[in-house]
N, C-alpha and C positions, 0 to 999 in steps of 0.2 A: 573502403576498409582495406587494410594493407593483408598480404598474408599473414602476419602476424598477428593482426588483428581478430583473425578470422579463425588461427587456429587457437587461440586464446578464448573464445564466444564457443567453438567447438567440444574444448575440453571440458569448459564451465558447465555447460548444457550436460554433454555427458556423467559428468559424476554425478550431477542430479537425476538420472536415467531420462534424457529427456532427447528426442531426436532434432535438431536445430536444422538439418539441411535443406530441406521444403521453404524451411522460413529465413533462410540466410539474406535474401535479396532484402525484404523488409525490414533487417536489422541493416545492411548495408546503406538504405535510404534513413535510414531512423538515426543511425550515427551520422549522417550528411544532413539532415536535418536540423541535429542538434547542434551541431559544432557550426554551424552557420547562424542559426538562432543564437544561439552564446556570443556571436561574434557584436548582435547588435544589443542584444541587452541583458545579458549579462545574466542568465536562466540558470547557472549550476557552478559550483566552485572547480567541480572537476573535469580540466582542459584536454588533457590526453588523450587519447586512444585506448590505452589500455587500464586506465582508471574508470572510461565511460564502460568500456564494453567488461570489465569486471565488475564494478563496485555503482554501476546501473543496471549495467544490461542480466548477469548471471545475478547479484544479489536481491533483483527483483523478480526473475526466476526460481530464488531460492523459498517464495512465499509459495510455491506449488507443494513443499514437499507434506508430506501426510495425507495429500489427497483431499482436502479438506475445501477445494476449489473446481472441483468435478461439476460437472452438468449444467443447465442451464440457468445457472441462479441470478438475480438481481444482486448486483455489490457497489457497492459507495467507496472509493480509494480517497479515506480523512486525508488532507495534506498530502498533496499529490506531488507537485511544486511543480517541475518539469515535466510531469509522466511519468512518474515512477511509483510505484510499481505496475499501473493501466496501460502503459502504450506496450511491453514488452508481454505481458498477462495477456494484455487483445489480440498479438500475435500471435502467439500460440493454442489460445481459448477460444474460436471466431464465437461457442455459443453460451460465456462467460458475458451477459451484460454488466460494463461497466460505468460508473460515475464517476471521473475523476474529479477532484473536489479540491479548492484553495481558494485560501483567501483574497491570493494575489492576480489581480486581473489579466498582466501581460504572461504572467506562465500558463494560465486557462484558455488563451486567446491561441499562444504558441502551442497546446494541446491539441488544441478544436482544428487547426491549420493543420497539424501534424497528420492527425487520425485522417483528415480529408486527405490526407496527400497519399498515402499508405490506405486507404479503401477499410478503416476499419468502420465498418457499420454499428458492430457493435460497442460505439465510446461515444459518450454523450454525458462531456464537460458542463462543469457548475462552478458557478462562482460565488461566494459568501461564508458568513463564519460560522461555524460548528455551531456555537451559543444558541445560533437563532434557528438552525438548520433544526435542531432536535424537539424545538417546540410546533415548527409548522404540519401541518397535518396530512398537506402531501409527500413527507419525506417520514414524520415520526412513525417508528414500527414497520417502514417499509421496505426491507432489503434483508435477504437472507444472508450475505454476509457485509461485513466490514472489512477493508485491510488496511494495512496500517503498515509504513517504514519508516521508522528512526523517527519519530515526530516528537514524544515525551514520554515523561514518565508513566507505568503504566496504571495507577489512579487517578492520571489526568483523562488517558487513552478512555477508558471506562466511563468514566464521566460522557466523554464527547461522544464516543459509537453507541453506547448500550442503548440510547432512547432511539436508535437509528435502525434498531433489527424488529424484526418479527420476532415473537415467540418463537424459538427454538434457532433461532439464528445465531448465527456465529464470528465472535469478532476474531482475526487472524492477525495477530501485532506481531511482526519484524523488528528487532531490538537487535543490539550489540550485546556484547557482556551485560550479563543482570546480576542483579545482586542477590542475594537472598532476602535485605531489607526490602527492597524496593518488590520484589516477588510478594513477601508476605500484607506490603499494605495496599497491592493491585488485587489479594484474594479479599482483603476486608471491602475496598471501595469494591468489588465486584459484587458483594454480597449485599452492601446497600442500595446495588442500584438492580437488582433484579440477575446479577451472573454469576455465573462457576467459573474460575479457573478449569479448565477439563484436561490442557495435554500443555507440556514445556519441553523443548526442545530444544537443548546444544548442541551446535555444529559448527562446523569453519567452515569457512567461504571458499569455493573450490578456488582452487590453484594459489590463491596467497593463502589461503587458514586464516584469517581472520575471523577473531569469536562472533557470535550471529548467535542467537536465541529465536525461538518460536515459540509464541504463548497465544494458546486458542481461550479464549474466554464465551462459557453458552451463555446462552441467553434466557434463563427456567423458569421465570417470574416475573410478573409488570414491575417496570421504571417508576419511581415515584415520578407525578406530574411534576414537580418542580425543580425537578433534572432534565437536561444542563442548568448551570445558574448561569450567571449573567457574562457577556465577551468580557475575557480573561479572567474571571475569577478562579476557574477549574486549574489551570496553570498557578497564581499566585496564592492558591490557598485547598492543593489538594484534600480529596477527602484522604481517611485512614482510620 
């Protein structure tokens, strides 16, 4: 990582109150990691330096704020792709268990490689698709939270994590700009499937501002069993 690099991951950390310097070597390795991973198959759109160590490394930082990721919880990161928001989370969180989760086998493989290189004990990659993930019985109701960056809309979101928490558990979705439509049909789907919207959150992405939202959805009441429905329907025919 260049100085540049580094005072850029510095300041990101900082305006989120977050101390990064303990943890710099393992962002150091994580950025040499991925930009060599990218090199053979093609794991992230984003090449640079300073679009990785922004719009990866601080914007998946940016899932800590409200405190809502404290102590030792079980979490499942839906749509992970590369490690994102888990490999940067596990650095900083050593007793944050997490699951990083994708559908896609070479980005969970390049996880599992990743976490072993970097000694995160605590990341233990999974591979398969939400649909089915929510009906099996080792994983339905098991994880005190959910995270979630930029994946879909959030009646899709709802759909795919709610059958994935505990009672009282909490899904933590990372968005861009939201709308107010798409807010109000993520409180409906949330209420059919057992959640509350609880806290929303506008913010810009340290050092560019880029819009970013935070929408915690609880978890107050059972899933009906026949949530999720089937791979891809939740996407091509949201509830509302």
């Amino acid at each position: 990582m260049t100085p540049e690099g580094e005072a850029l991951l510095r300041q990101g950390a900082e305006a989120l109150g977050l101390e990064i310097g303990p943890h710099l070597p393992a962002f150091v390795r994580l950025l040499e990691l991925l930009q060599a991973g990218n090199a053979r198959h093609n794991l992230t759109a984003l090449r640079t330096e300073s679009d990785i160590v922004l719009k990866h490394f601080v914007d998946s930082l940016c899932c800590l704020r409200g405190g809502h990721l404290e102590g030792p919880l079980q979490a499942l990161d839906l749509g992970t792709g590369a490690g994102f928001p888990s490999l940067p989370l596990a650095i900083l969180r050593p007793d944050l268990q997490l699951v990083p989760f994708d559908s896609t086998r070479k980005k969970i493989y390049f996880v599992a490689e990743t976490a072993h290189a970097l000694g995160l004990s605590n990341v233990r990659p999974l591979v398969g698709r939400a649909e089915k993930l929510g009906h099996d019985p080792e994983h339905r109701e098991r994880y005190d939270r959910v995270v979630v960056r930029a994946v879909a809309a959030l009646p899709v979101l709802a759909e795919l994590a709610l059958p994935l928490l505990r009672p009282g558990g909490l899904l933590v979705a990372q968005k861009g700009p939201l709308s107010e439509e798409e807010l109000q049909a993520g409180r409906r789907a949330s209420a059919l499937l057992g959640g509350r919207v609880e806290a929303v959150e506008h913010f810009g992405l340290p050092v560019l501002g880029d819009p970013r939202s935070l929408v915690c959805v609880r978890k107050v009441g059972p899933t009906p069993k026949r949530y999720p429905r089937l791979d891809g329907v939740p996407a091509k025919h949201p509830l509302s």
